[in-house]
NUGU-464475 format. One record per residue (C-alpha): x, y, z. Coordinates in pm, 1 decimal. Example, Ala and Ser with C-alpha at 12.3 -4.5 7.8 and 13.67 -1.06 7.14 Angstrom:
BEGIN
((1230.0; -450.0; 780.0))
((1367.0; -106.0; 714.0))
***
This chain:
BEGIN
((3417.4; -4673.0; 4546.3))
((3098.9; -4871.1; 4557.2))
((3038.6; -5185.5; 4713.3))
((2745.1; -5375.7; 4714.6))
((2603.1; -5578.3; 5002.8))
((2416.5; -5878.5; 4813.2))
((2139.4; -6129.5; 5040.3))
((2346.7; -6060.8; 5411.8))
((2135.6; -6176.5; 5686.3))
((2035.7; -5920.7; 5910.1))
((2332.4; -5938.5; 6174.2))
((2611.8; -5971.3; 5864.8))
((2487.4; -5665.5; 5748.5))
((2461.7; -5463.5; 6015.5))
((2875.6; -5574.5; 6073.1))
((2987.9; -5555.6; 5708.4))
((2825.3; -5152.0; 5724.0))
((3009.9; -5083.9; 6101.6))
((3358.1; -5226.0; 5980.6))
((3315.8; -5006.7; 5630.4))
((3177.4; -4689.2; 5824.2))
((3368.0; -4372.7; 5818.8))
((3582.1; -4584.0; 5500.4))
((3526.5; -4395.3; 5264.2))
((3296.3; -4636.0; 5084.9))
((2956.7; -4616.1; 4905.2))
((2808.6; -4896.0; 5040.1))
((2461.2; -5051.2; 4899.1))
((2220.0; -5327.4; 5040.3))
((1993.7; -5557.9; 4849.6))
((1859.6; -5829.2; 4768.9))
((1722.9; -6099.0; 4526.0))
((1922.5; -5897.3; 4237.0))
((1962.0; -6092.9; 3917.7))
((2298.6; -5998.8; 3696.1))
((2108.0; -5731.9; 3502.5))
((1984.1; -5526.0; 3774.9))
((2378.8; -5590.8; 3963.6))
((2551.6; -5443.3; 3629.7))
((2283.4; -5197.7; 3660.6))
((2439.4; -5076.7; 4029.4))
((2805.6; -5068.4; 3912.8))
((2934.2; -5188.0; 4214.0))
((3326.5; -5259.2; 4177.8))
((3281.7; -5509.1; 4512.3))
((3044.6; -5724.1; 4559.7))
((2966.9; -5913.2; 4908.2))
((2734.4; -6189.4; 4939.9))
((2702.3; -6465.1; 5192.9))
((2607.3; -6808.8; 5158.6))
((2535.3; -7156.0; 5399.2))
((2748.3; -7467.7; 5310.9))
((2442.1; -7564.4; 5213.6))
((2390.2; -7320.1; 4903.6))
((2794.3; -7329.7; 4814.0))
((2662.9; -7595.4; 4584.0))
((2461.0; -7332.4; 4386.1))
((2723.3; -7106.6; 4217.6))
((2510.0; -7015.2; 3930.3))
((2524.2; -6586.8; 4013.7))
((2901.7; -6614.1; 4022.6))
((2944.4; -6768.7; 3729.3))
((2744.9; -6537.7; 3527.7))
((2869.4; -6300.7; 3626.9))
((3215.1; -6402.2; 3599.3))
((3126.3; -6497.1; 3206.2))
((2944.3; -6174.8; 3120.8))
((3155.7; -5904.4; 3016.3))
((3013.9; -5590.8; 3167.9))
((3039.2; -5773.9; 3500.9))
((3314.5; -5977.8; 3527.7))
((3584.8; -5685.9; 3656.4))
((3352.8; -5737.2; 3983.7))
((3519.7; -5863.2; 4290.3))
((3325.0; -6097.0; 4499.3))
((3411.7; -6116.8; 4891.4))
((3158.0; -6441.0; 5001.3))
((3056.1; -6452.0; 5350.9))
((3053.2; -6821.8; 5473.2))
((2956.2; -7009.0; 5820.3))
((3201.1; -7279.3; 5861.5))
((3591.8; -7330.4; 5848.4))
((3853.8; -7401.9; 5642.5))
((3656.1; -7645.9; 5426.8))
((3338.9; -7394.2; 5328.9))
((3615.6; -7156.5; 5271.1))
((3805.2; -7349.9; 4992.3))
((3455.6; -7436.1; 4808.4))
((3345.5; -7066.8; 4809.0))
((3684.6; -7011.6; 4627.1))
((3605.2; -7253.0; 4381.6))
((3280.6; -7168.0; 4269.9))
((3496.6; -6815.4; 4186.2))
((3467.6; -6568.1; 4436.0))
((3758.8; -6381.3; 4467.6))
((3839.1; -6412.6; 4841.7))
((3623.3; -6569.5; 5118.2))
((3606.5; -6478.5; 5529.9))
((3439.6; -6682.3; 5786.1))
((3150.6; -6534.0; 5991.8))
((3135.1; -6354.3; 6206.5))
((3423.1; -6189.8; 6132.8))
((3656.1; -5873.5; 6290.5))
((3571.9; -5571.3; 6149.8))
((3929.8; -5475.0; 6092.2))
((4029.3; -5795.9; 5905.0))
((3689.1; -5742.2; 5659.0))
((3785.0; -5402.1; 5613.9))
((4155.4; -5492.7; 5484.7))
((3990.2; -5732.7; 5308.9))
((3791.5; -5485.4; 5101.9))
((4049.9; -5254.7; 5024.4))
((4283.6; -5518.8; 4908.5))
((3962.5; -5600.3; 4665.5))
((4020.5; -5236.9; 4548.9))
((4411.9; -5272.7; 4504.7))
((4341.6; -5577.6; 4317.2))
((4100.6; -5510.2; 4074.0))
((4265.3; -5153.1; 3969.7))
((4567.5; -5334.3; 3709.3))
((4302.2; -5581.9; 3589.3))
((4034.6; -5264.4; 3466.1))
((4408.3; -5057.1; 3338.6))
((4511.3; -5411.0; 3093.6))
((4110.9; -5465.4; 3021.0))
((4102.1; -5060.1; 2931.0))
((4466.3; -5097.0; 2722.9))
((4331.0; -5417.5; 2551.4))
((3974.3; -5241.6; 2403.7))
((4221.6; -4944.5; 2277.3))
((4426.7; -5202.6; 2086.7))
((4105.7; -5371.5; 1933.6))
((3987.1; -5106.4; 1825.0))
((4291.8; -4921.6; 1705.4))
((4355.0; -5305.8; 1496.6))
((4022.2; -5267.6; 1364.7))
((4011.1; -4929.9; 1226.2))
((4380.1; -5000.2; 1101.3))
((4215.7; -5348.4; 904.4))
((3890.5; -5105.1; 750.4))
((4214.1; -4874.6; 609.2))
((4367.0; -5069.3; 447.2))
((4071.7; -5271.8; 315.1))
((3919.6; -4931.2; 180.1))
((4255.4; -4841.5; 19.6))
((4338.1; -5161.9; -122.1))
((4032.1; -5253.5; -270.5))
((4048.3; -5074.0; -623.7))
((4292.4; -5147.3; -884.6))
((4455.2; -4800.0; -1012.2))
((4770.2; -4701.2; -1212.5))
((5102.0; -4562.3; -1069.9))
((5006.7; -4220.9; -1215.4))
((4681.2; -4181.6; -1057.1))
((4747.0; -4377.8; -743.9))
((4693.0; -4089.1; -548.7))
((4352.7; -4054.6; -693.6))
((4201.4; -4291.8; -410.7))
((4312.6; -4200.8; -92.1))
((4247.9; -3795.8; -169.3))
((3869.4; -3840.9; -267.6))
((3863.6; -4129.0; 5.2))
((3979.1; -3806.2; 257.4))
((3791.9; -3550.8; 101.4))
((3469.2; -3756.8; 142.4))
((3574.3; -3827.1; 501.6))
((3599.0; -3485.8; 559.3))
((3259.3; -3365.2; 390.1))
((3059.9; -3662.4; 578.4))
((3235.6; -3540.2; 884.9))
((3139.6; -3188.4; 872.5))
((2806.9; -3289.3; 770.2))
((2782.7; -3531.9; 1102.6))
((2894.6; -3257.0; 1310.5))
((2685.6; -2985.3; 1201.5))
((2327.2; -3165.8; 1149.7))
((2386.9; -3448.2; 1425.6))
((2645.2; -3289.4; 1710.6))
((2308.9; -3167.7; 1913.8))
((2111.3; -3513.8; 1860.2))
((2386.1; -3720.4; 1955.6))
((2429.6; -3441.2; 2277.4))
((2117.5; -3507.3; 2364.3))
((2067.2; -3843.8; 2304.8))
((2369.2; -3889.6; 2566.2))
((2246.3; -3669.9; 2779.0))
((1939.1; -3903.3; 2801.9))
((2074.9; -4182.6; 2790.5))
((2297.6; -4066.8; 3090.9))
((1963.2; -4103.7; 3334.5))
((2088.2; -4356.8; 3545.3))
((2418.6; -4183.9; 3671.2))
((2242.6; -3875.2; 3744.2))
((1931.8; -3968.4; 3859.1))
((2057.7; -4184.9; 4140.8))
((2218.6; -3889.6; 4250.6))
((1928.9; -3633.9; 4238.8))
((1816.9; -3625.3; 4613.4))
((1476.2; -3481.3; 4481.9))
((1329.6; -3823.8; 4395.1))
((1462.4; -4030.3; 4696.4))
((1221.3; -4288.3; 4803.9))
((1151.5; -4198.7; 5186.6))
((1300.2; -4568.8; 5245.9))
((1629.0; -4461.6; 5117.1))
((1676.2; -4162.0; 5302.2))
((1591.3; -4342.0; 5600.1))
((1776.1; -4615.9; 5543.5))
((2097.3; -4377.1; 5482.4))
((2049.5; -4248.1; 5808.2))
((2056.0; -4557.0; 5971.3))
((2406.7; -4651.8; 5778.6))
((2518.4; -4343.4; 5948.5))
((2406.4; -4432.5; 6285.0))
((2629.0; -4718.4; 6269.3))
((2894.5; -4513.9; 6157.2))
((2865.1; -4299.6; 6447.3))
((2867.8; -4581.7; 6710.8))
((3120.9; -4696.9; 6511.6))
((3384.4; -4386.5; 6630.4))
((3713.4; -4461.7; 6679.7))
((3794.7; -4262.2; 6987.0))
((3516.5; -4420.6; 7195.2))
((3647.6; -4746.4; 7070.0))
((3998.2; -4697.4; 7152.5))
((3903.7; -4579.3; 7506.6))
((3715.8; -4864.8; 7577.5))
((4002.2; -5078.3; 7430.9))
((4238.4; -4955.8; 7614.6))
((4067.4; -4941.2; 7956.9))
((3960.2; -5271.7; 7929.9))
((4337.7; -5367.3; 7877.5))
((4427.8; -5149.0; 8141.3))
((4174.5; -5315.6; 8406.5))
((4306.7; -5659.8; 8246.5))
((4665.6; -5519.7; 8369.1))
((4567.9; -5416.9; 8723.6))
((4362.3; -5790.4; 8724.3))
((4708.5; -5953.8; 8690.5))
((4934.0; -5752.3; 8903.1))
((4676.0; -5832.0; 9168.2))
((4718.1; -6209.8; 9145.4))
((5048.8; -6149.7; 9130.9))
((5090.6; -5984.6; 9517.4))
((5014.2; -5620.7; 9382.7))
((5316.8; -5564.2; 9259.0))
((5344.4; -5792.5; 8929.6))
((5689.6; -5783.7; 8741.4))
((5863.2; -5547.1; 8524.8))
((5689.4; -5573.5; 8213.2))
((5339.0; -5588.6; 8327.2))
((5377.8; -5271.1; 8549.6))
((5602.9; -5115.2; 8203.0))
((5263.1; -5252.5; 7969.2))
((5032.2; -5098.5; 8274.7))
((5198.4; -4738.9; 8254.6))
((5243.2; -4736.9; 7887.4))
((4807.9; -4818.2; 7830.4))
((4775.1; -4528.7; 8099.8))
((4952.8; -4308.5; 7948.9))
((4801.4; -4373.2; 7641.8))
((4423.7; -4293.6; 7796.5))
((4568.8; -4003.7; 7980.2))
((4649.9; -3840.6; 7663.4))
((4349.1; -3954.0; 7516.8))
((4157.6; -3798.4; 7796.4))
((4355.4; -3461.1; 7738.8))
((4307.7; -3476.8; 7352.7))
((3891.0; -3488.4; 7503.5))
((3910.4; -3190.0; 7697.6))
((4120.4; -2981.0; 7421.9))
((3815.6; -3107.0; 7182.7))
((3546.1; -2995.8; 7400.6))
((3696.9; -2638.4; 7422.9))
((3770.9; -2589.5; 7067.7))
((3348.2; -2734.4; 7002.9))
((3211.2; -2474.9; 7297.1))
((3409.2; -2218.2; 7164.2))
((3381.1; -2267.4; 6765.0))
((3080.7; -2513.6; 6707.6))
((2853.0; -2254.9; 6635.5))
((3058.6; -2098.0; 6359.3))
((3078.1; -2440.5; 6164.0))
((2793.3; -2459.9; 5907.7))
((2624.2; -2741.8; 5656.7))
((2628.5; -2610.3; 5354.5))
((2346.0; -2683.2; 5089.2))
((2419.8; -2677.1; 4736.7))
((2181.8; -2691.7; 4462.5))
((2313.3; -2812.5; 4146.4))
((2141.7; -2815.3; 3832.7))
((2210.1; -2893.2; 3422.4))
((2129.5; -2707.0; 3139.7))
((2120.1; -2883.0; 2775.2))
((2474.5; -2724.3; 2608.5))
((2310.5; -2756.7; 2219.6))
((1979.7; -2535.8; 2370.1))
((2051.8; -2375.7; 2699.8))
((1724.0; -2577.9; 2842.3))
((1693.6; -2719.0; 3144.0))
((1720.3; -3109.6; 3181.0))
((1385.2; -3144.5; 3337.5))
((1265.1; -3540.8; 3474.5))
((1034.2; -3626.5; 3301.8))
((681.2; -3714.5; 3385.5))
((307.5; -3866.8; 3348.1))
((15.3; -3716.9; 3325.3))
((-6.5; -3727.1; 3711.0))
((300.4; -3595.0; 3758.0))
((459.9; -3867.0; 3877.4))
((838.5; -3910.7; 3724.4))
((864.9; -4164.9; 3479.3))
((1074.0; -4501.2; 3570.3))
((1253.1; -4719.0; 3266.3))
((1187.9; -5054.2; 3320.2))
((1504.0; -5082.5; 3576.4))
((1309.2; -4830.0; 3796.5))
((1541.8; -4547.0; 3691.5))
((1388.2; -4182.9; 3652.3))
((1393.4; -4049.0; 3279.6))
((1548.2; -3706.5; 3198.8))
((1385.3; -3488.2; 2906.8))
((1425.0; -3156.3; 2738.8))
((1031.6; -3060.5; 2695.0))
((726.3; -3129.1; 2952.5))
((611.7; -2990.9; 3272.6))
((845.3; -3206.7; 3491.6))
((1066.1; -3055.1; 3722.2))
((1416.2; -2962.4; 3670.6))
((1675.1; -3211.7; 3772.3))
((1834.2; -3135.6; 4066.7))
((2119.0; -3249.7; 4251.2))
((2115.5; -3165.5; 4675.5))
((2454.1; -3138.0; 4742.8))
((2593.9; -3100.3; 5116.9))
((2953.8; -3014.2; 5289.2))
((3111.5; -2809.3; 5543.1))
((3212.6; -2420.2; 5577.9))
((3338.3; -2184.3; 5859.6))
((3316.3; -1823.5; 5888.8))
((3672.3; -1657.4; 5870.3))
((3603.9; -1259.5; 5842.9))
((3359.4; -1039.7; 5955.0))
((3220.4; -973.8; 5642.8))
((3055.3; -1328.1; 5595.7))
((3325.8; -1496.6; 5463.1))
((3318.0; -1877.3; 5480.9))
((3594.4; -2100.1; 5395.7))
((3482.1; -2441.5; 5245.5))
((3647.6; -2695.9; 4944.8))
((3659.3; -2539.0; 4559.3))
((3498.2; -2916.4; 4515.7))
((3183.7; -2820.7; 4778.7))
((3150.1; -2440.5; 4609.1))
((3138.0; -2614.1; 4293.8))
((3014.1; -3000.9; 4326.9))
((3109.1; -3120.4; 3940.4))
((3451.7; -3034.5; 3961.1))
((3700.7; -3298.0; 3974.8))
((3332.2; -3523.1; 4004.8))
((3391.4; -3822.8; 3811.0))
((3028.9; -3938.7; 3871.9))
((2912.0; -3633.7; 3686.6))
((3211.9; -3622.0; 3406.4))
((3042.9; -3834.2; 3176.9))
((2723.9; -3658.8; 3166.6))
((2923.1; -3310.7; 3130.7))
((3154.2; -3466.3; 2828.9))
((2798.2; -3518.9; 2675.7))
((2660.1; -3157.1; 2692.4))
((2517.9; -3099.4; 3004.0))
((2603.4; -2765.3; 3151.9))
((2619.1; -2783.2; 3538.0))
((2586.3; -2425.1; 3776.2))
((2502.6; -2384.5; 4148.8))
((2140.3; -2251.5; 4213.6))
((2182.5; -2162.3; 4560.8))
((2395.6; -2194.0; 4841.0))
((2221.6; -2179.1; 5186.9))
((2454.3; -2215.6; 5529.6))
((2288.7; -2351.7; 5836.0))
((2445.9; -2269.1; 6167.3))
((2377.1; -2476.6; 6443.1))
((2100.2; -2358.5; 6705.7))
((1984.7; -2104.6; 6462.0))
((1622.0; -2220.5; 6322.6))
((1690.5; -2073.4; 5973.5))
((1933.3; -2107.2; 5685.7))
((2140.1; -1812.4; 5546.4))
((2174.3; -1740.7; 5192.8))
((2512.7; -1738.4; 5045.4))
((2718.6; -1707.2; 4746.5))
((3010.1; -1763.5; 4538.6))
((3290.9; -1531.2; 4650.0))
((3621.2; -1683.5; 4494.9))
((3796.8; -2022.0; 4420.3))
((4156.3; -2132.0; 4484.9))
((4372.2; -2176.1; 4152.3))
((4608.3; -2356.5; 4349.5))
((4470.2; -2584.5; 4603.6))
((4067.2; -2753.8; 4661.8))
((3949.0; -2465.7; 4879.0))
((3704.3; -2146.0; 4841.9))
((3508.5; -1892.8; 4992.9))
((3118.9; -1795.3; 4983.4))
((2961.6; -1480.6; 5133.7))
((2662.5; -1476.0; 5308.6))
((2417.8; -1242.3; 5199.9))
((2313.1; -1015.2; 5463.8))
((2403.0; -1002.4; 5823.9))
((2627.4; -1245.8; 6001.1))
((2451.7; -1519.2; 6287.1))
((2436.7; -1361.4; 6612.2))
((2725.0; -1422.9; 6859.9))
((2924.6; -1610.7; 6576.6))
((3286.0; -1626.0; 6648.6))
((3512.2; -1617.1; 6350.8))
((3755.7; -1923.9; 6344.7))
((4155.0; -1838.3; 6408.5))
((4343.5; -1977.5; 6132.8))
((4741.2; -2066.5; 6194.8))
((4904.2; -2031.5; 5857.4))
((5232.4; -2105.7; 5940.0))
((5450.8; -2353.5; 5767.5))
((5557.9; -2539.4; 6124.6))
((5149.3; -2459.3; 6251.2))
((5138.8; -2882.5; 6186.8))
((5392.4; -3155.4; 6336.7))
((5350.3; -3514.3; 6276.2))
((5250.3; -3707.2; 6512.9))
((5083.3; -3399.0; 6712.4))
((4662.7; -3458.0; 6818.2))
((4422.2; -3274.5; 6636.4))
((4052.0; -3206.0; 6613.7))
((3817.6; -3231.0; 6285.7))
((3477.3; -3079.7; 6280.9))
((3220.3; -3106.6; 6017.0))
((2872.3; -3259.4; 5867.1))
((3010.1; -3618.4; 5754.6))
((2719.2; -3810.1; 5612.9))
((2535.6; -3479.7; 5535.8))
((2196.4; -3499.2; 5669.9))
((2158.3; -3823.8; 5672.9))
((2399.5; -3832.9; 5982.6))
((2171.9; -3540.8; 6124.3))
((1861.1; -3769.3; 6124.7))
((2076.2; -4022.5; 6230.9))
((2166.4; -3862.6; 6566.6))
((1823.7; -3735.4; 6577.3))
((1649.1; -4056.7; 6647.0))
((1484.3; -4349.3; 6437.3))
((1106.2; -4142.1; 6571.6))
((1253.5; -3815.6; 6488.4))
((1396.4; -3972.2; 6124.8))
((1060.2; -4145.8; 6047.1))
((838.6; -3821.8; 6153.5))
((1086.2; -3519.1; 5957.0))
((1127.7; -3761.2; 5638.5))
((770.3; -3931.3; 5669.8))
((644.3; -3520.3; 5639.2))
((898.2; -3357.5; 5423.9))
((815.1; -3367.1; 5020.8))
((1238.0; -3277.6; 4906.6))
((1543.4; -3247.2; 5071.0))
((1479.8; -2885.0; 5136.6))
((1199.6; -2877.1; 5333.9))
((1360.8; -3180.1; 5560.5))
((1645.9; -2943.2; 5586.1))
((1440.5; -2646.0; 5668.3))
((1317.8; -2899.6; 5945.6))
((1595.5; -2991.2; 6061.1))
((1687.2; -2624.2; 6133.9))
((1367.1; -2515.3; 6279.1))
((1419.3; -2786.7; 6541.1))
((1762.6; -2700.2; 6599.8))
((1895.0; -3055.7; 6518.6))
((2196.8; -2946.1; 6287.1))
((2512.0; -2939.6; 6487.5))
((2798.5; -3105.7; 6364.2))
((2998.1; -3391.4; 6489.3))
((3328.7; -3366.4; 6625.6))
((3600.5; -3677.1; 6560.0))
((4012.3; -3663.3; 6648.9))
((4314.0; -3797.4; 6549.8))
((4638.6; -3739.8; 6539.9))
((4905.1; -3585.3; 6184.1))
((5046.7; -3899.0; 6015.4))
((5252.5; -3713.2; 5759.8))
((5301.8; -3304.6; 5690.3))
((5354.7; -3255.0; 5319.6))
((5413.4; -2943.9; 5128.6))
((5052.4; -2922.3; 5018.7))
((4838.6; -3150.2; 5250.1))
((4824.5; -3275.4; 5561.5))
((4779.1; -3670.6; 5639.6))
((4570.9; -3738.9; 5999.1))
((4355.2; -3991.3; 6084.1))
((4022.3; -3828.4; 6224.8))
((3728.2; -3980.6; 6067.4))
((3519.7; -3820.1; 5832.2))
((3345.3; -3881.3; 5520.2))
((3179.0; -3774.8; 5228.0))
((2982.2; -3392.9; 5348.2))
((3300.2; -3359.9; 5584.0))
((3411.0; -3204.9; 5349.0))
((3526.4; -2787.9; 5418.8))
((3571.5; -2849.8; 5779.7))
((3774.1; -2705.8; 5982.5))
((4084.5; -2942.7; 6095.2))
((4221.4; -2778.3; 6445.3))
((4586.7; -2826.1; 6600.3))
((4592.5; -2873.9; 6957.9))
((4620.8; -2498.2; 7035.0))
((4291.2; -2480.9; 6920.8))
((4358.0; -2286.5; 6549.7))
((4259.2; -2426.7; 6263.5))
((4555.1; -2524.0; 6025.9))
((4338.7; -2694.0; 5735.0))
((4052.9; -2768.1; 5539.2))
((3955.0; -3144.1; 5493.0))
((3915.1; -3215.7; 5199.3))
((3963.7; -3604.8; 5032.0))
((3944.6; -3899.2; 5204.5))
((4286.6; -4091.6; 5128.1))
((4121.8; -4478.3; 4999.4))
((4319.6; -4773.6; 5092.7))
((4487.0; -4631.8; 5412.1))
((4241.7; -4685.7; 5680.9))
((4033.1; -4423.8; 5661.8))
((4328.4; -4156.9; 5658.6))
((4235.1; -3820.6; 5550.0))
((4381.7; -3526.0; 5366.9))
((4354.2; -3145.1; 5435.3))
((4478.2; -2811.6; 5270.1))
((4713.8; -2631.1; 5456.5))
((4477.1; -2283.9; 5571.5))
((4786.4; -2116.8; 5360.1))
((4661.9; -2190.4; 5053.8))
((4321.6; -1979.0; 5148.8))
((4563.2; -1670.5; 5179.5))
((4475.1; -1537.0; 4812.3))
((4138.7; -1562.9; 4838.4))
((4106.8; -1374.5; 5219.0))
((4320.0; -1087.0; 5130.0))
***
């Protein structure tokens, strides 16, 4: 779900990306876009923000509410004012409007409910083109087969050479044009993958990634809530003071009820801190490299390049993809989360880390089209050590999101395997628990390495590989720890609220006995931030 962040001042922007951190959201910045280069971006929200002064001035929104490609785009404006700037953004045709500043909870609803909205509008614009088309093909029928004038005895003349020369064109198309039109799709396909191919990220990106993730990690929920809740608590104690020390009956109910509360999140703390000094060092990033072949040749999509070397950019900046050249082969850096289960080198991790196409609607498309995806390498890095481990494949799930790699070799030093509760009643609702994992990938690495530390790894490092290689050598991958609590138990997931996001994925979720009882694996959109896990069961078949 992408959402782009369109001309924000400085101090908008830096809200808007704390409320949506940890969301689940792909969330863009820019500005000075015109309508091409925003259709370009395929952002399904779009936020801008405007003075009262430039309300008057609605001349982006209404192109891009006329075009076509664009017009499925919700627009959430930003406004200064009241109740009166409000009303005029919604009448230049933005889809809902919010005041600045704003609470980050409120803007977050906000942008979900964007979400809910727009999803019947795209399923009636999607059953509409189906009918249009199906009309139209059903009007060239019967103009085909009507237009000749033929007896009764040979009406059947016309329609059986009309389908036999159907079918001859057809097999002609398919076998002299199938690998053309592969390829040409394949090529034309540059922009989805490209933006996705960590190997030709601008330094500014990466760096400006990181520092989305910074403000996703001062944006953590449990700090928050502590400080919420002591600050109500003090509040409390403020008024039973005034009130003789005593205060009535619902204050001193309200006081013991917000204690409580931080008592138990103070105990949820201490439980965490045990299960990261005992298991931390076991939970690994995992590295994927991901790259195509062409289906019609077996070649490699390569990115194509000048006579410098330098990858060649359309003329919307995009890298181009090509069969032939001395370019190098497309690549795609993918990161998650695995833990080490059995002595052997085992690590458990998601079917959709193992293998990073499947169930990827990003890279659907380009597959439908002939591209052939398979994982290079797998590498796990284990915090404190300063080099990665090779891995590989060992087996996927046919019943649930979850594998297992082996690493090749010995195990890390002083590793301790993870203990994995796989019993039905190992998760109550309600109960805390304790999620631990890579969210952000390394982008939240150099986040919680420092802006200096960022600038000087990223500034030096020519890939994502060598910044990862690094990262390790400095011993700056560890992973982050979040909790929550089980909202629902269902037969095959578990609902909790601990945030993560996208490289969370394949961590370890922990009860409050300290065993893990799933593997995180989605992020549930339109619920807060609410996540979903596998029950550790469904690894049984691939552990025996």
């Amino acid at each position: 779900m992408r959402i782009l962040l369109l001309n924000l001042s400085p101090p908008a922007a830096q809200s808007a990306n704390a409320a949506l951190a940890g969301q689940g959201f792909e969330v863009l910045e820019e500005r000075s876009l015109d309508v091409e280069q925003i259709e370009f971006l395929h952002a399904e929200v779009l936020v801008t923000e405007a003075s009262p002064a430039d309300l008057s001035c609605c001349g982006l929104i209404v192109q891009l509410k006329a075009r076509e490609a664009t017009k499925a785009i919700r627009i959430l404006m930003l406004v200064q004012g009241g109740a009166l700037e409000r009303a005029r953004a919604l009448d230049l045709g933005a889809d809902d409007v919010i005041s600045a500043p704003f609470d980050a909870a409120e803007f977050a609803a906000r942008i979900r409910a964007e979400f809910r909205d727009r999803e019947p509008a795209e399923a009636l614009r999607a059953k509409l083109k189906e009918a249009e088309q199906s009309k139209h093909l059903a009007e060239m029928a019967v103009e085909t087969l009507s237009g000749g004038v033929v007896t009764r005895k040979r009406a059947w003349v016309l329609p059986a050479i009309l389908a036999l020369c159907v079918l001859t064109v057809a097999a002609t198309f398919i076998t002299s044009f199938s690998y053309q039109k592969t390829r040409k799709d394949t090529l034309q396909l540059k922009s989805e993958v490209a933006r996705l191919s960590s190997g030709v990220i601008q330094q500014s990106d990466l760096l400006r990634r990181a520092e989305q993730a910074r403000l996703a990690l001062n944006a953590a929920p449990n700090a928050a809530a502590r400080a919420s809740l002591q600050a109500q608590s003090d509040e409390l104690k403020k008024k039973m003071a005034a009130s003789g020390g005593t205060g009535d009956a619902d204050l001193r109910r309200q006081l013991a009820e917000t204690q409580d509360r931080l008592n138990r999140i103070e105990s949820d703390g201490k439980i965490a801190e045990t299960i990261v000094k005992t298991y931390g060092s076991s939970v690994c990033l995992l590295h994927v490299v991901v790259e195509f072949l062409d289906r019609g040749t077996g070649k490699p999509l390569l990115i194509a390049v000048d006579q410098l070397g330098k990858p060649l950019l359309d003329d919307k900046g995009m890298v181009q993809l090509d069969l032939e050249g001395n370019g190098p082969h497309l690549q795609l850096d993918v990161f998650g989360t695995g833990f080490l289960v059995r002595k052997d080198g085992r690590l458990l991790t998601n079917h959709h880390v193992a293998e990073p196409w499947w169930g990827n609607d990003e890279l659907k498309t380009l597959i439908e089209n002939g591209a052939k995806p398979y994982a290079l390498s797998y590498m796990a890095y284990f915090p404190g050590k300063a080099q990665g481990f090779s891995a590989r494949l060992d087996r996927i799930s046919t019943q649930a999101d979850v594998a297992t790699l082996r690493l090749d070799g010995t195990m890390p030093p002083q590793a301790t395997l993870l203990d994995l509760d796989e019993r039905n009643d190992a998760s109550v609702a309600g109960e805390s628990v304790v999620l631990i994992g890579y969210p952000t990938g390394i982008e939240g690495i150099l986040a919680r390495a420092g802006p200096e530390a960022a600038q000087q790894i990223a500034g030096s490092s020519s890939n994502v590989p060598q910044i990862v290689s690094r990262l390790a050598q400095q011993k700056l991958i560890r992973p982050t720890t979040t909790q929550g609590h089980i909202g629902d138990v269902l037969k095959d997931k578990i609902v909790y609220d601990a945030a993560t996001t996208s490289g969370g994925s394949g961590g370890p979720l922990f009860n409050h006995k300290g065993k893990v009882i799933g593997v995180n694996f989605a992020i549930l959109n339109g619920f807060g931030g609410s996540n979903l896990a596998v029950p550790v069961r469904y690894a049984n078949e691939l552990l025996r």
